[in-house]
Structures are given as C-alpha cells and as structure tokens.
N, C-alpha and C positions, 0 to 999 in steps of 0.2 A: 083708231082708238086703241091705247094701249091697257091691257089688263095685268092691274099690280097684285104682286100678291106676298104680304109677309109672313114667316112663320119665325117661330119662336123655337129653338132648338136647346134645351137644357140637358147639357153633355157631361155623363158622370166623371166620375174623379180618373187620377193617372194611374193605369192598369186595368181601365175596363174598356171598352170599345168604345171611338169615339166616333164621330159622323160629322163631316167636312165638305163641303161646296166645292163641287165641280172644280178642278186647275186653281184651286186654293191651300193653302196652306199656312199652318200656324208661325210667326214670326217674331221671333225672341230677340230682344235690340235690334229689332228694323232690319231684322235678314233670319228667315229661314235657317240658314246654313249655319248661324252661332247657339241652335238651341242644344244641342247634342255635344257642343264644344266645351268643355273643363272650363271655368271661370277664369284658371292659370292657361290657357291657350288661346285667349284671346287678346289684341290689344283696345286698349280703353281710351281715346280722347279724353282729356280734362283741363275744364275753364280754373286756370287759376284765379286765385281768390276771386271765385265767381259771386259772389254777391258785392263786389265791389265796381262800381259803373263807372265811368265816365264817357258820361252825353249829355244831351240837353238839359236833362232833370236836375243836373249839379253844376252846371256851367264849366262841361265838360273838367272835371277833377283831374289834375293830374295825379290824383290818390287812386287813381281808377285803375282797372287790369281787362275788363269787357265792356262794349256799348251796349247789352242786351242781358238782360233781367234772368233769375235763376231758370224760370219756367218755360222761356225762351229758348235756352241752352237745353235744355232737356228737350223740346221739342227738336230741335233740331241736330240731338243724335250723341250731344254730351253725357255720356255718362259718371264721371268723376267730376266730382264737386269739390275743393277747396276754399277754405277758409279760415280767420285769424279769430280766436276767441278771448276776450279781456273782461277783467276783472274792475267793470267801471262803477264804482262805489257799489258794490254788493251786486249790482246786475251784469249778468253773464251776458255781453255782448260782442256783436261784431264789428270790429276796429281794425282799420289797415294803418299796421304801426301803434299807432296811438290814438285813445279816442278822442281828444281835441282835433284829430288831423280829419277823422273821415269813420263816422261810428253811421251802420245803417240797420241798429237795435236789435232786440234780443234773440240769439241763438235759438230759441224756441217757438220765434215768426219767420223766422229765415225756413224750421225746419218742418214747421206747417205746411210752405208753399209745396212742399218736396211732397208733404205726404200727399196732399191732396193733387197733385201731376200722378203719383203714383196711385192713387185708387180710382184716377180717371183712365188708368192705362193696366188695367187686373188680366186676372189670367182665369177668371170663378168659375167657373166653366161652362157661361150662359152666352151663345151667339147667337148673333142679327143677322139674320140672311133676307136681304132685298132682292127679289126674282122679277127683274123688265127686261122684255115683259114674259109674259109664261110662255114656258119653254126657249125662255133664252137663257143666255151661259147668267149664269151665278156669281155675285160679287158679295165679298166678306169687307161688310162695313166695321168690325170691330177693330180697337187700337192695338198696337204692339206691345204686351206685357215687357218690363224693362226691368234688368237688376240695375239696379244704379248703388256705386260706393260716393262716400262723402270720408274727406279727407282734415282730419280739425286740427290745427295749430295752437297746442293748448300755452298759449301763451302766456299767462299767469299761473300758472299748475293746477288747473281747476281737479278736482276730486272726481273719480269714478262717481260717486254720489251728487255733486254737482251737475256733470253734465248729465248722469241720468234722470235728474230730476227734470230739465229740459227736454232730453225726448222724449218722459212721461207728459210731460205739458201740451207738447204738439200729438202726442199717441201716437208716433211711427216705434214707441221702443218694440212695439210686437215683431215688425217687421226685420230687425234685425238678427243675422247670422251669426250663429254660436257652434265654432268647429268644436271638434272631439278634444283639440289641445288650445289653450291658450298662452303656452310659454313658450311653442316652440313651433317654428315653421311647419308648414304644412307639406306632405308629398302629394297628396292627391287634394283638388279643389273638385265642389260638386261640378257636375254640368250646371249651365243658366235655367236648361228647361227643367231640373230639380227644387234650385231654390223657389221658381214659381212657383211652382205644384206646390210646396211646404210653407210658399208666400214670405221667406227669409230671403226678399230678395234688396237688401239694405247690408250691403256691406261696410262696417266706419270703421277707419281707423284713425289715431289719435296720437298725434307726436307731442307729449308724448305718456303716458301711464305705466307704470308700475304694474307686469301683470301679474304677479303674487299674489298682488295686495290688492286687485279686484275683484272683492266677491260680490259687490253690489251689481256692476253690470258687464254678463260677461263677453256681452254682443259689442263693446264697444273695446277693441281690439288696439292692444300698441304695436303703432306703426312699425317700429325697428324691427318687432318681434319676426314681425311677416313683410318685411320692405326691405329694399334698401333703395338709397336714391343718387342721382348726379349731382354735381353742385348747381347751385343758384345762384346769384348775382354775377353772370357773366356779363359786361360790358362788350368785347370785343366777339363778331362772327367766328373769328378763328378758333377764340375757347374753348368753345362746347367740346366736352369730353363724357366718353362713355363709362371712365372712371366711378367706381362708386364714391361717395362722400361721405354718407351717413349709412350706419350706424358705424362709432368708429370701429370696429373690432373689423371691419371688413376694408376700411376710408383706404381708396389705393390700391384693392385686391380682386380686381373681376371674376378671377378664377373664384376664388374664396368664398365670394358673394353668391356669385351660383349656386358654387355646390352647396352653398351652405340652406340654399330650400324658399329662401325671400324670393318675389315678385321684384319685378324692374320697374321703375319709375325712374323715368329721364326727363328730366326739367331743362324746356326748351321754351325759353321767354329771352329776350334782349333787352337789358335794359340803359339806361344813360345814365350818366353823373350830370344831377343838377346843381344849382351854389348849396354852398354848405355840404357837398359832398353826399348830399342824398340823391338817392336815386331811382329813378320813373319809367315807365316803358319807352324804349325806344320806338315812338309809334313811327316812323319816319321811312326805319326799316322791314316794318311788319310783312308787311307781302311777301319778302324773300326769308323771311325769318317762318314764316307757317308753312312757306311755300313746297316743291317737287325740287327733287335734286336736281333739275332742269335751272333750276332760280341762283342755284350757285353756292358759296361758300358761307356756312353758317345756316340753309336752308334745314327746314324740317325733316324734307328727304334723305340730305344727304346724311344727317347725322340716325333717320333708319336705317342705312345703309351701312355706315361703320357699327350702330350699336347693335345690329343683327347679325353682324361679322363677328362681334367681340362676346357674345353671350351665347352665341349659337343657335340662337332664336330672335321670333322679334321681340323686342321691351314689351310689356304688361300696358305700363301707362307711358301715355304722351301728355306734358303739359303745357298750354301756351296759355298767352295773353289775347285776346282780340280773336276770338277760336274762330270767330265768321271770316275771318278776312288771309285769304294766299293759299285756299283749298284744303286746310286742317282737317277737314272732315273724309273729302275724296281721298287724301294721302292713306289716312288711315284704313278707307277702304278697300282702299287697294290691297294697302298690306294686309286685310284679313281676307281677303283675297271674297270679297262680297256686294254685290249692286243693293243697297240700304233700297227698304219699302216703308211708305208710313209716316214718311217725315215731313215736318211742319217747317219753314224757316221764315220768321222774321224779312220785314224788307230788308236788302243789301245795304250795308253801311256805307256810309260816304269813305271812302279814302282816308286813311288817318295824315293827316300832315302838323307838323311841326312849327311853329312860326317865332319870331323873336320874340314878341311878347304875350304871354296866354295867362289867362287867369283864370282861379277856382277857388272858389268860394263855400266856407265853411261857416257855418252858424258863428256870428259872435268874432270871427276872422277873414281875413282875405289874402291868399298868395298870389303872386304874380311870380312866372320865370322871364328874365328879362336878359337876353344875352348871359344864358346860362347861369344867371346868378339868382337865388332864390328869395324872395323880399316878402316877410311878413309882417300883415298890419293890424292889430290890434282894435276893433271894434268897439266902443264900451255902450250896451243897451239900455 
C-alpha cells in the first residue's frame, strides 16, 4: 500500500529564495535551458495563419495553412502565432484573403483562446508537488509558463485603438510587453524567465502601425520597426532565400538588416498556383518542406543552414504551414540546441496529399480545384 502525500508549496516572488523538488527544475518554453536566454537568442517556431484550418471541420479548406486549432499549436510547442485581420463590415475579423473566402470570427475569440492556454500555463509562484510514494523521488506536476508572440496582418489598416479594443475585450492587453523604445529596434531583449516574472509575457507585433502615432497602445508593436522578414509566396523549393524582403529600407540587404537591430523572421511555407492564379499550400510537398536538411532541397533544415550562415546566427522565427507534419518542431529543437519537456501533441495527422479534384466549402459557396483550375459556385440560400 502506497502512502500519498500532497503539499502545497507557495513560492515567493523573483529574488527571494525559492524551493524546488528534488532533480526538478523550472521550464520556460518547454526547456529549462531557454529561461535565462534573451528573447532575441532564441529561435521561435510559428504556425502561419494559425487560426486558419484545413480539416474535417471545413471539408478540408484549401483556404487553410494548419490541421490543428490555435490551442493545439501552443500545446505542442508553437510559440508564434499569425494571423490576417479584416475589416468585415465594422467587425474586426479573421479572414484568409478575404472574408467571403474563409472568415473564422472575431479577432477578440481568437485571442481569448490564447489567454486562457496562457493562464492555464502561469508562472504565480504556487507549485504542486505529488510525493509516491513517501520518500520517493519528487515529480513537479506543474505546466511550462510560455512567452508566446502573436503576429497581426493588419490588413485593412485597423487603428492602434481598434485593435486595442480587441485585446481589452479578450483581457490578455495586461499581458502584453512594452520596451523602453518603440520606434526603434531594440539591442538588448529581456530574458523569457523576466517577462514571466513581470507576466509581459505576450509579445504582438503588427504589420503594419504607425509607431509615432501610437499612444493608445504601446504593447502592440510595428512589426518593421523590430523585424525584418524573407519573402513569401515562393512557389518553387529552390527559391527560398535568406534575403530580407520587408521592411523596404533593408529589402535586399542582409548586412543592413542585421546590423540594423530587427529580429529574423524567415518565412518557409510552399505554396502552389491554383486556376486563376491563386495560390494554396503546397501540401503534397510538406514533409520535405518542414523537414531536416537530410529531406533535400527547399527543406526546413536546409535553409537553417544557409540562414545561419548568412546572419551569423540562427533566424529568431521560423514560419511554416502544417507545423505537425516533416519534424518542425525537432528541427527547431535542435537548433536551440534543447530536449523540450511538457509538451502535449495532438494525434499525428494523416499525410497531406493532393488529388485532382478537392473541394471546400464556404458558407453560401463552394470551390473545387479541378486539374489545377479553380471553379466557384455560387449558392443562393
């Protein structure tokens, strides 16, 4: 018969002594080893347009970018979130393209789900220690406190007061991180296990605002200011370049971009031309596209591999489609050179495969791609 026994340990604040279970240790993004790291020394996984699906629930969209929901992706170690925000008759929503194509509602339930993942995953300084049985080794059931950034495509020019009225609605604006400048890159980023401790552990940035001209909210950061990024819509493996693209003042200048103090964001997504010249994830390719530089040409790896050559470090953020699927996650691990603890994933997705004719279905619409030609049909309800 085993004798349980729980105690309740409530651990004062950062700078006073704290008390930790036996070969445990506290874990900031699902490793130990990233709490003490500068926010700008690590890199970041991120689902593009992560609120945007395509699975069962939509009859698989090809408006889609992930098979698995934003809380999922957090779970399982995403920490940058993207997303498209539009001006759909007065409500601020989330739209990939356009909201007749694929709208999965307001900016402000999207960013609900985030807080409440975030206040099931705190840092308050109250731990759970289950001791089986007495006098046996110590296990710490408590979650991984996480900074997680969210990334907004402010696609119709929404207003610093706009979208802050949104993350007043959801209540994560507390959470958000306000440097010392906001017009001008930053040299030193906190550690992760700081912004916990001060619970600023919400970094957004917003491509794109005005930062002058925001004094409404100063935790919601323009992207340029502090980013630069690779291009996006490459079609072909061979494209990907380490080149910066945006902001122009740098588009073209690796050196430039460095020195100039921005964070790296290399956008590694594949996508396809469908008729009418739009264009979809190449899901066909995804495995070798998320994959290890093992997988080949146009791989995840390999282009760590040249963009770590070309900046002198590794890139800040990684961005893919389909973030479960060709090891996006281990890649990255690797490269922060970390064995993640704590992580939840989702079951394994089915294989993404491609077929001549798929359909997805939108309220009121229905496309088919059919021998790469794209066919829309008009509904009337």
């Amino acid at each position: 018969m085993h004798l349980w026994t729980w105690l309740l340990v409530t651990l004062p604040t950062a700078g006073s002594l704290s008390i930790q279970p036996r070969n445990a240790s506290v874990a900031c993004n699902n490793s130990p080893d990233l709490c003490n790291r500068s926010y700008s020394n690590i890199t970041f996984l991120g689902a593009h347009d992560s609120p945007f699906l395509s699975n069962a629930s939509n009859g698989n969209s090809d408006a889609g970018n992930q098979d698995v929901d934003t809380v999922a992706q957090l779970n399982a170690g995403v920490r940058l979130l993207t997303a498209q925000v539009h001006n759909n008759d007065g409500s601020w929503d989330l739209c990939h393209t356009d909201c007749a194509l694929l709208n999965v509602g307001k900016l402000s339930s999207w960013l609900s789900d985030i807080k409440t993942w975030m206040d099931d995953n705190p840092n308050d300084g109250t731990w759970l220690f289950l001791v089986y049985p007495l006098f046996h080794q110590n296990s710490l059931t408590d979650k991984s406190p996480a900074v997680v950034t969210v990334l907004i495509v402010n696609s119709d020019d929404a207003s610093p007061a706009d979208l802050d009225t949104e993350f007043r609605a959801a209540n994560i604006a507390s959470y958000g991180y306000v440097p010392n400048s906001t017009t001008t890159a930053l040299s030193t980023w906190p550690t992760l296990s700081s912004l916990i401790a001060a619970n600023t552990r919400l970094i957004t940035f917003v491509a794109s605002l005005t930062p002058s001209t925001n004094t409404v909210a100063p935790y919601l950061l323009d992207e340029f200011t502090f980013v630069f990024e690779t291009p996006f819509s490459v079609t072909s493996p061979s494209n990907f370049t380490c080149a910066p693209d945006r902001p122009p003042t740098v588009q073209g200048q690796t050196t430039a971009a460095i020195q100039s103090g921005r964070l790296s964001l290399v956008n590694h997504f594949l996508d396809s031309v469908a008729g009418l010249g739009i264009q979809v994830p190449n899901t066909a390719a995804i495995n070798v596209t998320n994959g290890p530089a093992s997988s080949g040409t146009g791989s995840l790896g390999m282009e760590i591999e040249s963009c770590s050559a070309a900046y002198g470090k590794a890139p800040n953020f990684l961005l893919v489609d389909y973030f479960d699927q060709g090891n996006a996650t281990g890649t990255v691990d690797e490269l922060n050179g970390i064995t993640s603890v704590g992580r939840v994933t989702s079951a394994p997705a089915a294989t993404k495969t491609t077929s001549s004719s798929t359909q997805t279905r939108i309220p009121g619409r229905v496309f088919w791609t059919a021998g790469g030609v794209l066919i829309s049909l008009m509904v009337v309800l």
